[in-house]
PDB file with one MODEL, atoms N, CA, C and O in Angstrom:
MODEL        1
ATOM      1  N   UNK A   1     -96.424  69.450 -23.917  1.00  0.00           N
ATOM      2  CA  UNK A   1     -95.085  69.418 -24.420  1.00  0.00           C
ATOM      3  C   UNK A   1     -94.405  68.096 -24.061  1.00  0.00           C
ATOM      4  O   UNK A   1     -93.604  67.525 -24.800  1.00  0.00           O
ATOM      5  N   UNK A   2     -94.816  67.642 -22.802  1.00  0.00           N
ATOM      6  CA  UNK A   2     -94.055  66.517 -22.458  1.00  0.00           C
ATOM      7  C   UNK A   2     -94.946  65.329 -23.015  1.00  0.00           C
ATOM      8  O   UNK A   2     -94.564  64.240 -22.586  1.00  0.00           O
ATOM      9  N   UNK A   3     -95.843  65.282 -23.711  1.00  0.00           N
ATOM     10  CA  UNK A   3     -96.477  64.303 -24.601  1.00  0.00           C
ATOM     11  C   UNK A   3     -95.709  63.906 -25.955  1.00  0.00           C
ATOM     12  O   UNK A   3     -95.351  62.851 -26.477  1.00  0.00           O
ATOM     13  N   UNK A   4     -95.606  65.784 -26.382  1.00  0.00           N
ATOM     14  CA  UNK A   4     -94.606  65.226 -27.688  1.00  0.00           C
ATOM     15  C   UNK A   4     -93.297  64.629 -27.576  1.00  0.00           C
ATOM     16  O   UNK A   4     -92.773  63.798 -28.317  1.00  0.00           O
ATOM     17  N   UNK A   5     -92.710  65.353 -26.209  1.00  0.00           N
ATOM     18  CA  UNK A   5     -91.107  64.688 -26.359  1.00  0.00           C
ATOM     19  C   UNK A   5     -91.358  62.916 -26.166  1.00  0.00           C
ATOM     20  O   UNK A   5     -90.661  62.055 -26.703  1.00  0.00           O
ATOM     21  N   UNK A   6     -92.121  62.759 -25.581  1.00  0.00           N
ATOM     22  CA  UNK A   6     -92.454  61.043 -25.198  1.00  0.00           C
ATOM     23  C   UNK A   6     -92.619  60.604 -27.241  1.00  0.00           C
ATOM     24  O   UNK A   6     -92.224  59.598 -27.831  1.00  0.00           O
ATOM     25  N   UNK A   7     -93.154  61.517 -27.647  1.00  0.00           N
ATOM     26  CA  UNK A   7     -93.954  61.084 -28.445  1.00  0.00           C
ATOM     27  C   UNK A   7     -92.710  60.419 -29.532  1.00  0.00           C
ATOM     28  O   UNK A   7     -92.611  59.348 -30.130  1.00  0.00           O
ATOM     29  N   UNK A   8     -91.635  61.958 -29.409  1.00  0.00           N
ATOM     30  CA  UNK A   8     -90.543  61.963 -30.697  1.00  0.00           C
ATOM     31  C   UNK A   8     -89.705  60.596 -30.045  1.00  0.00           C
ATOM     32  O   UNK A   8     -89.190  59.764 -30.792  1.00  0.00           O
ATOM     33  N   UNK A   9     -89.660  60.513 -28.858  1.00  0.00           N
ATOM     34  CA  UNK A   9     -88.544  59.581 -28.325  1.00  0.00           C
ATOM     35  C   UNK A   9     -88.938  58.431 -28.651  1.00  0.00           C
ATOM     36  O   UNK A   9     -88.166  57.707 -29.280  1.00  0.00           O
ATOM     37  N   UNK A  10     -90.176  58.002 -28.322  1.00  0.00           N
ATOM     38  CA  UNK A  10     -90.354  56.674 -29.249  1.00  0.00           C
ATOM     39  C   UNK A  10     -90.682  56.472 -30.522  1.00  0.00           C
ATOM     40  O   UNK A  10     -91.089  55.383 -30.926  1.00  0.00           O
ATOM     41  N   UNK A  11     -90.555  57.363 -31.161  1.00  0.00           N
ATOM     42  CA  UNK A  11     -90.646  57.314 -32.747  1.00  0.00           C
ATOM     43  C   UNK A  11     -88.703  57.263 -32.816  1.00  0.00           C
ATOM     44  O   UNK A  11     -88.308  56.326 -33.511  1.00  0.00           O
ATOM     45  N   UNK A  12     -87.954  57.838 -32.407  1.00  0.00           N
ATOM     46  CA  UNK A  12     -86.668  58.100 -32.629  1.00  0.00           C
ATOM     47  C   UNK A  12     -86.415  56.450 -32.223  1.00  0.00           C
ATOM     48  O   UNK A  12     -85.681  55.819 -32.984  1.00  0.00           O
ATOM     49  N   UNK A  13     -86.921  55.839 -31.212  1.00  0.00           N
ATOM     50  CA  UNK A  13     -86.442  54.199 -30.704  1.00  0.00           C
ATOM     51  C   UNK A  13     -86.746  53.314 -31.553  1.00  0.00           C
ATOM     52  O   UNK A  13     -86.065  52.291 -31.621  1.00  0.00           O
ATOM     53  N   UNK A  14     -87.889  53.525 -32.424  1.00  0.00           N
ATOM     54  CA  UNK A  14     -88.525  52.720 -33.515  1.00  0.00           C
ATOM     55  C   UNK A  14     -87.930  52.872 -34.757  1.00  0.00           C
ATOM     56  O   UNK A  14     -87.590  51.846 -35.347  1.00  0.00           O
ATOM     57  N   UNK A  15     -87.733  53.980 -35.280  1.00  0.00           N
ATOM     58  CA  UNK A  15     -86.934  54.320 -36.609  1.00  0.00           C
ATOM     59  C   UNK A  15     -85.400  53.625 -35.942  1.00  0.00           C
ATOM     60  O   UNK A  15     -84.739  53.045 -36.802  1.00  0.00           O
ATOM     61  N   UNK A  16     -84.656  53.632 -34.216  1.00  0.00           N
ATOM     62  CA  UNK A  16     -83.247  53.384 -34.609  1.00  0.00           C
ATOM     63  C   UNK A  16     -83.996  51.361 -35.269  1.00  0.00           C
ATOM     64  O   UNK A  16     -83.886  50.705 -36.305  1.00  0.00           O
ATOM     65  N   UNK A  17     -84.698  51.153 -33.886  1.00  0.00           N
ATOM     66  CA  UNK A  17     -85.131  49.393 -33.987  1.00  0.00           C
ATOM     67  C   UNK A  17     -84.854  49.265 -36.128  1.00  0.00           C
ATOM     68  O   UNK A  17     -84.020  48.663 -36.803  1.00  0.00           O
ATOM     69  N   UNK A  18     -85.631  49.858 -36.370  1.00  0.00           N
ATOM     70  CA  UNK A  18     -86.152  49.329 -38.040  1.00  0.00           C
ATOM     71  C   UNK A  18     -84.972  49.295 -38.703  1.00  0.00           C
ATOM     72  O   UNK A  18     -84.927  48.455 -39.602  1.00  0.00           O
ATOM     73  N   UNK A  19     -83.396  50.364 -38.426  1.00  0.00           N
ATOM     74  CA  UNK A  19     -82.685  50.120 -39.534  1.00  0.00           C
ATOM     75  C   UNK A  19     -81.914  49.361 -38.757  1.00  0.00           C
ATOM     76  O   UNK A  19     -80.975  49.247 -39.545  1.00  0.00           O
ATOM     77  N   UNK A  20     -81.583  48.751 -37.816  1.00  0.00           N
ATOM     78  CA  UNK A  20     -81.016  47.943 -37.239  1.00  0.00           C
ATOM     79  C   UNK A  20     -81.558  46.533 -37.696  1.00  0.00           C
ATOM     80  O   UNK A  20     -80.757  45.644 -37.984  1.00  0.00           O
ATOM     81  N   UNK A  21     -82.973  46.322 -37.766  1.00  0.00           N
ATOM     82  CA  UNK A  21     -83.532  45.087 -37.925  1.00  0.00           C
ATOM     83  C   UNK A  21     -83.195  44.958 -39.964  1.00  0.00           C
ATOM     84  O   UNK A  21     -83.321  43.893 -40.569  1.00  0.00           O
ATOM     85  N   UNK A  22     -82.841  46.092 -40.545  1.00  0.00           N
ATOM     86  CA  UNK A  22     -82.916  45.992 -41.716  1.00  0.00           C
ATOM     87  C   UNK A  22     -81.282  45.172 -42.007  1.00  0.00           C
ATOM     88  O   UNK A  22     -80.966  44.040 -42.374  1.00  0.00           O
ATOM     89  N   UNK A  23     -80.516  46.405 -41.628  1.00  0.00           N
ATOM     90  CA  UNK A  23     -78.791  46.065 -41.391  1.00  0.00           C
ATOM     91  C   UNK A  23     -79.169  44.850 -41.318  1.00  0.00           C
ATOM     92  O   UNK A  23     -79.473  44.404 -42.424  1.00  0.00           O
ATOM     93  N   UNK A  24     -79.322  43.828 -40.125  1.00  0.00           N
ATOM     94  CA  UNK A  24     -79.094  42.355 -39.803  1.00  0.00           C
ATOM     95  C   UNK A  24     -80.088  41.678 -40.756  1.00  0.00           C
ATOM     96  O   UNK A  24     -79.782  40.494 -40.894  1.00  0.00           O
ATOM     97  N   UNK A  25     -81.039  41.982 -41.374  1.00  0.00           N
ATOM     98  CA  UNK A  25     -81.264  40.825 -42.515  1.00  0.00           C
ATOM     99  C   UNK A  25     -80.530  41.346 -43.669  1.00  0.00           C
ATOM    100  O   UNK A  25     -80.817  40.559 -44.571  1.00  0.00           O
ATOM    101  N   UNK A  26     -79.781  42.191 -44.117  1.00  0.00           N
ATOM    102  CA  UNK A  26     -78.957  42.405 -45.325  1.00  0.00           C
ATOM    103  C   UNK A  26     -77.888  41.767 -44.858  1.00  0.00           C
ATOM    104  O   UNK A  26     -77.221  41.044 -45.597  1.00  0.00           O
ATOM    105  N   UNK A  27     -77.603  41.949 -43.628  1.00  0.00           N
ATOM    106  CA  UNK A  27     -75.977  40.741 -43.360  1.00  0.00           C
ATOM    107  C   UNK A  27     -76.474  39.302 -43.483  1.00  0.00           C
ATOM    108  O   UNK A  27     -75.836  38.624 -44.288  1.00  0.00           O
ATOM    109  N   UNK A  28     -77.265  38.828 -42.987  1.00  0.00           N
ATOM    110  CA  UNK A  28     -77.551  37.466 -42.732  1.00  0.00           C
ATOM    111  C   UNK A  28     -77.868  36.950 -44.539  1.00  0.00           C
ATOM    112  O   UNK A  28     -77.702  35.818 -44.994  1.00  0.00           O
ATOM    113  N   UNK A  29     -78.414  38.328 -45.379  1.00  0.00           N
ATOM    114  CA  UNK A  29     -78.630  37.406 -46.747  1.00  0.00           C
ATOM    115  C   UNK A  29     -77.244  37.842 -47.622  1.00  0.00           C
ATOM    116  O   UNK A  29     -76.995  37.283 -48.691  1.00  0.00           O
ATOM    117  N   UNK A  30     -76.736  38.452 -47.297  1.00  0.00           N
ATOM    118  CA  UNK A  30     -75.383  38.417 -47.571  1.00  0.00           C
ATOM    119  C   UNK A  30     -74.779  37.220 -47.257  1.00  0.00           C
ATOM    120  O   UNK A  30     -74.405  36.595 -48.249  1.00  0.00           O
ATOM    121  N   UNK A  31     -74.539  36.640 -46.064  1.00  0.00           N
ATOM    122  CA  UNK A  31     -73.897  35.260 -45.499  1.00  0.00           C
ATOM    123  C   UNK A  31     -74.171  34.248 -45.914  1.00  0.00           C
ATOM    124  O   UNK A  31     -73.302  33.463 -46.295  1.00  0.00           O
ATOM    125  N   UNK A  32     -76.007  33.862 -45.977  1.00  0.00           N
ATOM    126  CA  UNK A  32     -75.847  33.183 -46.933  1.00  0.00           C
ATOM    127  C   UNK A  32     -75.808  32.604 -48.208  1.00  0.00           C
ATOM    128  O   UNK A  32     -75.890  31.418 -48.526  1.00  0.00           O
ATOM    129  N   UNK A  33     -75.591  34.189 -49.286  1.00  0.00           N
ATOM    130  CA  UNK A  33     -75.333  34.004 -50.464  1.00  0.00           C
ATOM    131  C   UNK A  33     -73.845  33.237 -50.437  1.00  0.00           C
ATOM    132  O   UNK A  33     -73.674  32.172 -51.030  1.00  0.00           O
ATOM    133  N   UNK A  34     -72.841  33.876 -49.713  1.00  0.00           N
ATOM    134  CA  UNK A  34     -71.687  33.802 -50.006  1.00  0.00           C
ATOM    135  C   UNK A  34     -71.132  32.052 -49.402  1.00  0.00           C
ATOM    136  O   UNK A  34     -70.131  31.405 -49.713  1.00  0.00           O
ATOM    137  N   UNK A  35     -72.047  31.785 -48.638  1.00  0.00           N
ATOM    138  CA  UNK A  35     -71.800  29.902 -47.925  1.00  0.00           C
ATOM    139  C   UNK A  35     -72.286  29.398 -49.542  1.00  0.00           C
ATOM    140  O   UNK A  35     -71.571  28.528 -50.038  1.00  0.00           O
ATOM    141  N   UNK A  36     -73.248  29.810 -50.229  1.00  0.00           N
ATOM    142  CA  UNK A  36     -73.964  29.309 -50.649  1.00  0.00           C
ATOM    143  C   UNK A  36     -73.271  28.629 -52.164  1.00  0.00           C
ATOM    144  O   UNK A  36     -73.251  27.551 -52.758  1.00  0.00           O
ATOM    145  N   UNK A  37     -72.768  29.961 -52.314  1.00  0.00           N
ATOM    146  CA  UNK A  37     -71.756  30.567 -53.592  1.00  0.00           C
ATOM    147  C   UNK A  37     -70.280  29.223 -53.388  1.00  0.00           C
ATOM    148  O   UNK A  37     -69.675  28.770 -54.360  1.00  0.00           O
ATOM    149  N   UNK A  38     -70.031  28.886 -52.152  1.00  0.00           N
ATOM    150  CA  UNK A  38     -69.015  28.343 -51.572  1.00  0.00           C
ATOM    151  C   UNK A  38     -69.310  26.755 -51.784  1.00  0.00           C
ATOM    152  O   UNK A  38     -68.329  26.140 -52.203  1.00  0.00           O
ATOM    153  N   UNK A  39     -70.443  26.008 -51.578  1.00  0.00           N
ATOM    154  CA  UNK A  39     -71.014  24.973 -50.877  1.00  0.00           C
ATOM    155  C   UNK A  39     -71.152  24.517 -52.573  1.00  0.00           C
ATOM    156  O   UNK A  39     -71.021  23.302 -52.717  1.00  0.00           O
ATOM    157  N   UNK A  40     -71.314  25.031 -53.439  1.00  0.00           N
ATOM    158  CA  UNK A  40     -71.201  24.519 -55.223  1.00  0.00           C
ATOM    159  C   UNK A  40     -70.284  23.818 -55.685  1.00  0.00           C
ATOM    160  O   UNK A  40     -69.360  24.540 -56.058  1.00  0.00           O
ATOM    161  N   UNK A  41     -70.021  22.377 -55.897  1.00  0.00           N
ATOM    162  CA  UNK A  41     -68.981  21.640 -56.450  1.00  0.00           C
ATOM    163  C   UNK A  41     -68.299  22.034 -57.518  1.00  0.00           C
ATOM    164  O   UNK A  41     -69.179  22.418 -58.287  1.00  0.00           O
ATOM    165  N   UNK A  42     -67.201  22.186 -58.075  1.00  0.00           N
ATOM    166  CA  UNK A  42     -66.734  22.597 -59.364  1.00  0.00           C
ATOM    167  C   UNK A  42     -66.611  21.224 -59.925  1.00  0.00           C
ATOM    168  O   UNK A  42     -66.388  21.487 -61.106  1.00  0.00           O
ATOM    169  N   UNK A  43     -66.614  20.191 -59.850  1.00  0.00           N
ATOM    170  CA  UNK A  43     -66.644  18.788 -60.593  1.00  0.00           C
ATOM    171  C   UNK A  43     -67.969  18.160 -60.025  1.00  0.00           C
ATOM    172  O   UNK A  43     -68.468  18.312 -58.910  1.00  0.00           O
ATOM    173  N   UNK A  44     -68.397  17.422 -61.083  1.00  0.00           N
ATOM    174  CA  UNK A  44     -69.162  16.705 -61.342  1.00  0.00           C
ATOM    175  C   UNK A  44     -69.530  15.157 -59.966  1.00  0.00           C
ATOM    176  O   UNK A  44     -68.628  14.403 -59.602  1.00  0.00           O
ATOM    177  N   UNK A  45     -70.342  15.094 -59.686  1.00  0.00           N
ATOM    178  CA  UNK A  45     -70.497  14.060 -58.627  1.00  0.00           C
ATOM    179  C   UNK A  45     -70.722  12.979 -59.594  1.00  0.00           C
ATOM    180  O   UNK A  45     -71.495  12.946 -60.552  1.00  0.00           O
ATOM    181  N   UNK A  46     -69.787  11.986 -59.096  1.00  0.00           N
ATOM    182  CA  UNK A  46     -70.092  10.569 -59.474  1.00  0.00           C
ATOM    183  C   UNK A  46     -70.797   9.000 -58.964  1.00  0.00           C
ATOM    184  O   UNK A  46     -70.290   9.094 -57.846  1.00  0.00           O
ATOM    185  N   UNK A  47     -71.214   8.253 -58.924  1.00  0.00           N
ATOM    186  CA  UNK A  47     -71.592   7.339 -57.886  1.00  0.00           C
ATOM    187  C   UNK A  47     -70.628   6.092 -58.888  1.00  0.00           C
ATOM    188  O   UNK A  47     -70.641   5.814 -60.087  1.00  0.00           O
ATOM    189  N   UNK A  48     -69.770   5.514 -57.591  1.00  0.00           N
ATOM    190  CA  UNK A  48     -69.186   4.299 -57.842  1.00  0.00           C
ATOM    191  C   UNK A  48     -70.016   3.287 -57.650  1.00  0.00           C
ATOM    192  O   UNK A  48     -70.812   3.590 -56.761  1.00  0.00           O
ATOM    193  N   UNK A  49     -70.233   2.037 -58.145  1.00  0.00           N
ATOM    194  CA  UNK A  49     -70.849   1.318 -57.832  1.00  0.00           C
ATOM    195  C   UNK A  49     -70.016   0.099 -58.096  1.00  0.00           C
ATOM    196  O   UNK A  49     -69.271  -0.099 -59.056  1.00  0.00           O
ATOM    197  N   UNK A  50     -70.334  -0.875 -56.828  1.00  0.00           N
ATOM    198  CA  UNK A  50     -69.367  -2.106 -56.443  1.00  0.00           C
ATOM    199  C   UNK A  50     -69.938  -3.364 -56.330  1.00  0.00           C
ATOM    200  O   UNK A  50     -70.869  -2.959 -55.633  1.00  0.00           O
ATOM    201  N   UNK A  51     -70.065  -4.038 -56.386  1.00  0.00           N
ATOM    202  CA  UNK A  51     -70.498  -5.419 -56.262  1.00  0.00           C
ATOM    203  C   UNK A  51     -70.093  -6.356 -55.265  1.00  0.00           C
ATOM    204  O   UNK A  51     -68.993  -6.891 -55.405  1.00  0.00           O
ATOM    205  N   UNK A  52     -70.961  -6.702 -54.068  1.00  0.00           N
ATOM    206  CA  UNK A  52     -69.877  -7.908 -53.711  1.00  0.00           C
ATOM    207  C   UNK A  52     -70.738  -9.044 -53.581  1.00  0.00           C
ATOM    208  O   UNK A  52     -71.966  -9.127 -53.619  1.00  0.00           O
ATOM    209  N   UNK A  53     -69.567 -10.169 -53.370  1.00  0.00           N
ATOM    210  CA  UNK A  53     -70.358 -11.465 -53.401  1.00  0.00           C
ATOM    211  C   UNK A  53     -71.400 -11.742 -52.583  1.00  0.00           C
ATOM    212  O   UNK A  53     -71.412 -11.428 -51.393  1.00  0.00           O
ATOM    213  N   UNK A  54     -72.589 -12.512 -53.339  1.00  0.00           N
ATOM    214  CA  UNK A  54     -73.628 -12.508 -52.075  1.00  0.00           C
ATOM    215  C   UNK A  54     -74.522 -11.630 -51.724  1.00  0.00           C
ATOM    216  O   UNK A  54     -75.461 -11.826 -50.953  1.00  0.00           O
ATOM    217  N   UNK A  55     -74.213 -10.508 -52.356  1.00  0.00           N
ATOM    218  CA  UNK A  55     -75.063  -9.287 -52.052  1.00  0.00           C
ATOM    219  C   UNK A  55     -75.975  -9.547 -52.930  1.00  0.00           C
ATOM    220  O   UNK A  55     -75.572  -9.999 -54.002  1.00  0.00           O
ATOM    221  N   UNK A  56     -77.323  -9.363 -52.762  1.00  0.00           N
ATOM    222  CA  UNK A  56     -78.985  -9.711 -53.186  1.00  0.00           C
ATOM    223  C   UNK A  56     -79.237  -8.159 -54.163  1.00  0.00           C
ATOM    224  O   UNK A  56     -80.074  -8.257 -55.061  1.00  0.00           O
ATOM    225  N   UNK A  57     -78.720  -7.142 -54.037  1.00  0.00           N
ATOM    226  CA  UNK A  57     -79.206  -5.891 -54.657  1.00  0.00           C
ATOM    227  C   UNK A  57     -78.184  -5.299 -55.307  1.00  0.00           C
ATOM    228  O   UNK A  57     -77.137  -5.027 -54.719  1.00  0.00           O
ATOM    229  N   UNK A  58     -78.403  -5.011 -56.716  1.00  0.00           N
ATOM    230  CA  UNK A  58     -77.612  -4.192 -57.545  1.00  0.00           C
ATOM    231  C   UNK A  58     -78.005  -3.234 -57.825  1.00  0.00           C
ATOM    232  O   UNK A  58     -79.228  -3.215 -57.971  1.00  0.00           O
ATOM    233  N   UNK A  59     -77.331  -2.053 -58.036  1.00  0.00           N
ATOM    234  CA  UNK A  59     -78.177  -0.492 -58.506  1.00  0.00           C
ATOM    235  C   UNK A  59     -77.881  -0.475 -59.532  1.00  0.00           C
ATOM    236  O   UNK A  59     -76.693  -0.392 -59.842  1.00  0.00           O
ATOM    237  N   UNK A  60     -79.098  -0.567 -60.646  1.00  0.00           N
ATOM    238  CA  UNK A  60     -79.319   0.194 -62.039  1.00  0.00           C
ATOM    239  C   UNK A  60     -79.336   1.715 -62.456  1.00  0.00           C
ATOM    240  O   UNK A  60     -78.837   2.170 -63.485  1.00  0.00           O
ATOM    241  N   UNK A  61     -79.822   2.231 -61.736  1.00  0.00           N
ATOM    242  CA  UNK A  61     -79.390   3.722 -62.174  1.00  0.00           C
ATOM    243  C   UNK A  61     -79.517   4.313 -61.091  1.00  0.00           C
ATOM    244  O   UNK A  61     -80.029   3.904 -60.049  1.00  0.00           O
ATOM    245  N   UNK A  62     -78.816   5.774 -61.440  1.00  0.00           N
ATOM    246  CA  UNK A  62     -79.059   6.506 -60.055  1.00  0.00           C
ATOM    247  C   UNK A  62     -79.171   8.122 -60.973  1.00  0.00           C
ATOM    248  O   UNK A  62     -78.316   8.418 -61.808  1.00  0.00           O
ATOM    249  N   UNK A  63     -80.254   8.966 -60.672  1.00  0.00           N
ATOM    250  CA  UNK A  63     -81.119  10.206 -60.529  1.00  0.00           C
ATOM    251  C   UNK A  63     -80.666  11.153 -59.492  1.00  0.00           C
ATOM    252  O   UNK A  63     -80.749  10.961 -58.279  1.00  0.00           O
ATOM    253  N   UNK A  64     -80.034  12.502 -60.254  1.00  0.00           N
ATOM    254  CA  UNK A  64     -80.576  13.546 -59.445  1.00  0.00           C
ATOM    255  C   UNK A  64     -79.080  13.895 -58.592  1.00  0.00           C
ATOM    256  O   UNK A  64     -78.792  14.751 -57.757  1.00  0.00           O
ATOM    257  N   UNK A  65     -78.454  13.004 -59.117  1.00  0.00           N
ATOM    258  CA  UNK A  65     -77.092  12.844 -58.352  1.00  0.00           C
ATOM    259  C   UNK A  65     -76.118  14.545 -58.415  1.00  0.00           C
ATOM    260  O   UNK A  65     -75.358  15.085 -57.612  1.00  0.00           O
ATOM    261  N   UNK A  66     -76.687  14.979 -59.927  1.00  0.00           N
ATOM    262  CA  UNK A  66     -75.814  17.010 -59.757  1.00  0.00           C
ATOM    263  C   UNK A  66     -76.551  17.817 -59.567  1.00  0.00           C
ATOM    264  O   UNK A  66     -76.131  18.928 -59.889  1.00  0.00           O
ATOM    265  N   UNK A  67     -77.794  17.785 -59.057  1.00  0.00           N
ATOM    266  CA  UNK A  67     -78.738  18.766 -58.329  1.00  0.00           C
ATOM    267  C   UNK A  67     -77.816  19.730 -57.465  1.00  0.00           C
ATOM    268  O   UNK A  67     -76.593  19.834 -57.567  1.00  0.00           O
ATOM    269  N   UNK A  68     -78.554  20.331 -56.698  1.00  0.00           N
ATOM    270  CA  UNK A  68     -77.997  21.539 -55.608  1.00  0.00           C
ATOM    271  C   UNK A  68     -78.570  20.434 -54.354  1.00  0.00           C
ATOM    272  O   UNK A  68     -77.891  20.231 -53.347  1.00  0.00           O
ATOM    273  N   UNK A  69     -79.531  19.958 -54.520  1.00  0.00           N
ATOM    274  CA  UNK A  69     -79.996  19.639 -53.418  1.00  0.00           C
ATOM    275  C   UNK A  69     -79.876  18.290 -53.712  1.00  0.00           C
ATOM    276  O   UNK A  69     -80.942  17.696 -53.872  1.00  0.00           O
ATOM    277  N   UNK A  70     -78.619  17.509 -53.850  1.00  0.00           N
ATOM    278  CA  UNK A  70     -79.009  16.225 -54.550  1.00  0.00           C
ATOM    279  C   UNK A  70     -78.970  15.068 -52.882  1.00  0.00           C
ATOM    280  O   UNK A  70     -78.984  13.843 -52.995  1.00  0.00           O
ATOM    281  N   UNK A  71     -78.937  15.568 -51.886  1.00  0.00           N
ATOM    282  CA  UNK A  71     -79.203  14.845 -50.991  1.00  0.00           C
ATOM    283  C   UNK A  71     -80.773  14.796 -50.260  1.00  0.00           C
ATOM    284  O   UNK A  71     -80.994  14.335 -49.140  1.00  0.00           O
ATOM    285  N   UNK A  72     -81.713  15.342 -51.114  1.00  0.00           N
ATOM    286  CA  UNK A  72     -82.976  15.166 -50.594  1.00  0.00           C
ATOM    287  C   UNK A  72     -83.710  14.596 -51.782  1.00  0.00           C
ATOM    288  O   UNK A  72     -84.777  13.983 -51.749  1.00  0.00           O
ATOM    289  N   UNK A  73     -82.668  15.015 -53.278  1.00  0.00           N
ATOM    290  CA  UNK A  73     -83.413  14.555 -54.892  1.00  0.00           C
ATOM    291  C   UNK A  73     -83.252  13.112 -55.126  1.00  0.00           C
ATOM    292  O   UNK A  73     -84.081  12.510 -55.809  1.00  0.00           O
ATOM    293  N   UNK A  74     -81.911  12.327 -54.436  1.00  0.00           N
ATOM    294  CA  UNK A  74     -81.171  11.673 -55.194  1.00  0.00           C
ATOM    295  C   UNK A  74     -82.244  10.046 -55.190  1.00  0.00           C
ATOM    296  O   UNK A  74     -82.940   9.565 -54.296  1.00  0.00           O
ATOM    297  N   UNK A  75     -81.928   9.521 -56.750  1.00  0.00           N
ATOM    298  CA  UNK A  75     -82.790   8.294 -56.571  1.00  0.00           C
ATOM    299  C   UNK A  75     -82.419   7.172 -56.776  1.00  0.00           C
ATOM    300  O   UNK A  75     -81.769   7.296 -57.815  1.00  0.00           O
ATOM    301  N   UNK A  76     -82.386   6.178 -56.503  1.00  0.00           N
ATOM    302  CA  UNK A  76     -81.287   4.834 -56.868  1.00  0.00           C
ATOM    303  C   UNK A  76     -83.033   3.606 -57.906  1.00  0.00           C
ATOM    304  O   UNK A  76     -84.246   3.451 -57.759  1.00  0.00           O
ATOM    305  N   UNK A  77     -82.276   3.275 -58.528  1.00  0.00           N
ATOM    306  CA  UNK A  77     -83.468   2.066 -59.547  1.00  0.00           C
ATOM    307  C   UNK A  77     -82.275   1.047 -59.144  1.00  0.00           C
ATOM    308  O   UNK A  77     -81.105   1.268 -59.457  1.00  0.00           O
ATOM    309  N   UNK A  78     -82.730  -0.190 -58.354  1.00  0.00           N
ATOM    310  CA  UNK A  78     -82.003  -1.045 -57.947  1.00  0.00           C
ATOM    311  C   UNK A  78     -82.715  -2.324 -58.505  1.00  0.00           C
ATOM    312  O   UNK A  78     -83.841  -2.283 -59.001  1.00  0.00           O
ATOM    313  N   UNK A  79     -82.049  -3.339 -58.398  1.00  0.00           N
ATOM    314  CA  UNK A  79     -82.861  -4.941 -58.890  1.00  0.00           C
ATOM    315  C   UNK A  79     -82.479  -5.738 -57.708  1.00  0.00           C
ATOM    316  O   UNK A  79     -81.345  -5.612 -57.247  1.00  0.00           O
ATOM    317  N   UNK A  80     -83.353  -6.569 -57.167  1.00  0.00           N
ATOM    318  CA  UNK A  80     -83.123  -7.642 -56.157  1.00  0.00           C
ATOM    319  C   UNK A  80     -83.150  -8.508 -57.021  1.00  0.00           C
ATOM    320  O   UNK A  80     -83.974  -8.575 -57.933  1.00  0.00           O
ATOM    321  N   UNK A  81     -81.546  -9.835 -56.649  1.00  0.00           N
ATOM    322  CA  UNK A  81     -82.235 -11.252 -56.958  1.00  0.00           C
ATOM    323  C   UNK A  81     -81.200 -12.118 -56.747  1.00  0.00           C
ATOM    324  O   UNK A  81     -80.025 -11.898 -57.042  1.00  0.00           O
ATOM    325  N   UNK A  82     -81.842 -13.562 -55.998  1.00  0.00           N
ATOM    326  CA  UNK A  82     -81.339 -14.682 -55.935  1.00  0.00           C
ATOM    327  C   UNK A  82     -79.797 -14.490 -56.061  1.00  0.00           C
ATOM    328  O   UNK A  82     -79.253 -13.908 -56.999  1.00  0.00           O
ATOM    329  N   UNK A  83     -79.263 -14.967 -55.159  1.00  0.00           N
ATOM    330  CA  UNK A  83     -77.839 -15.150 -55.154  1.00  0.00           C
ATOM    331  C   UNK A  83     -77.828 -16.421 -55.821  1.00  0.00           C
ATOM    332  O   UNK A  83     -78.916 -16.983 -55.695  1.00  0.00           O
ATOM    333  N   UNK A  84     -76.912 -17.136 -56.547  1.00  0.00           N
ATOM    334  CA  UNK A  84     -76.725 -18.522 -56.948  1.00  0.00           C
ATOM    335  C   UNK A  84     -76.358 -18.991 -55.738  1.00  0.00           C
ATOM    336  O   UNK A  84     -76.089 -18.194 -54.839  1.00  0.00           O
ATOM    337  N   UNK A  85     -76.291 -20.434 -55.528  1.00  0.00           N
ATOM    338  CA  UNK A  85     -76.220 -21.439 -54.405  1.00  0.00           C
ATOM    339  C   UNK A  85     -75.629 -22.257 -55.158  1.00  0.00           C
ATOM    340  O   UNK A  85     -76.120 -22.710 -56.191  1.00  0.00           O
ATOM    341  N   UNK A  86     -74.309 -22.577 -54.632  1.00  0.00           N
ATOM    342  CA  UNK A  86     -73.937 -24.233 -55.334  1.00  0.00           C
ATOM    343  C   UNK A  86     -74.190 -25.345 -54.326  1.00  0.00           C
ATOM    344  O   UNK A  86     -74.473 -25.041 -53.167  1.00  0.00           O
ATOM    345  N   UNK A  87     -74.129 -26.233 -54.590  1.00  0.00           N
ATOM    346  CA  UNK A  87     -74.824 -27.323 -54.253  1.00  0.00           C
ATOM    347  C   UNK A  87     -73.891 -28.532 -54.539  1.00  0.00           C
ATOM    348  O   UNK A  87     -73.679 -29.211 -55.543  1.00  0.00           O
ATOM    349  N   UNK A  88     -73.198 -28.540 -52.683  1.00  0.00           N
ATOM    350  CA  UNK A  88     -71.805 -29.637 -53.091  1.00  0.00           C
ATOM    351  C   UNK A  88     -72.398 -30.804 -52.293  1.00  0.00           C
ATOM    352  O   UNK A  88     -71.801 -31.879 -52.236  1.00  0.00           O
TER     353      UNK A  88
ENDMDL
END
């Protein structure tokens, strides 16, 4: 008799463990649907692009910039070249 009560008591500790472990991954994917839902721009990302004197590299295009993940996608096509030199 005292086999089964051992027996039910840890079946009763395991069934509470399982819906407890269930509860906390339905909260945690709850949380981060709702960051997720949050973290979505409602406007459009833009890239300014500036020029200054002297500077050797210009960016030709840029990729990937309204992704979700556009900080691991994003791609720049740049051109290097020759600054002019005057010659006084």
């Amino acid at each position: 008799m005292n086999a089964l009560r051992a027996g039910l008591i840890s079946f009763a500790k395991l069934l509470q463990l399982l819906v407890i472990s269930v509860t906390v991954i339905f909260l945690i994917k709850g949380v981060l649907v709702f960051t997720s839902a949050q973290s979505t721009p409602s406007e459009e990302r833009e890239f300014k692009k500036r020029e200054y004197v002297g500077m050797p590299v210009r960016v030709r295009k840029v990729k990937n910039l309204q992704s979700e993940t556009w900080h691991n996608d994003l791609r720049l096509r740049w051109r290097m070249f020759r600054p002019s030199r005057s010659i006084s």
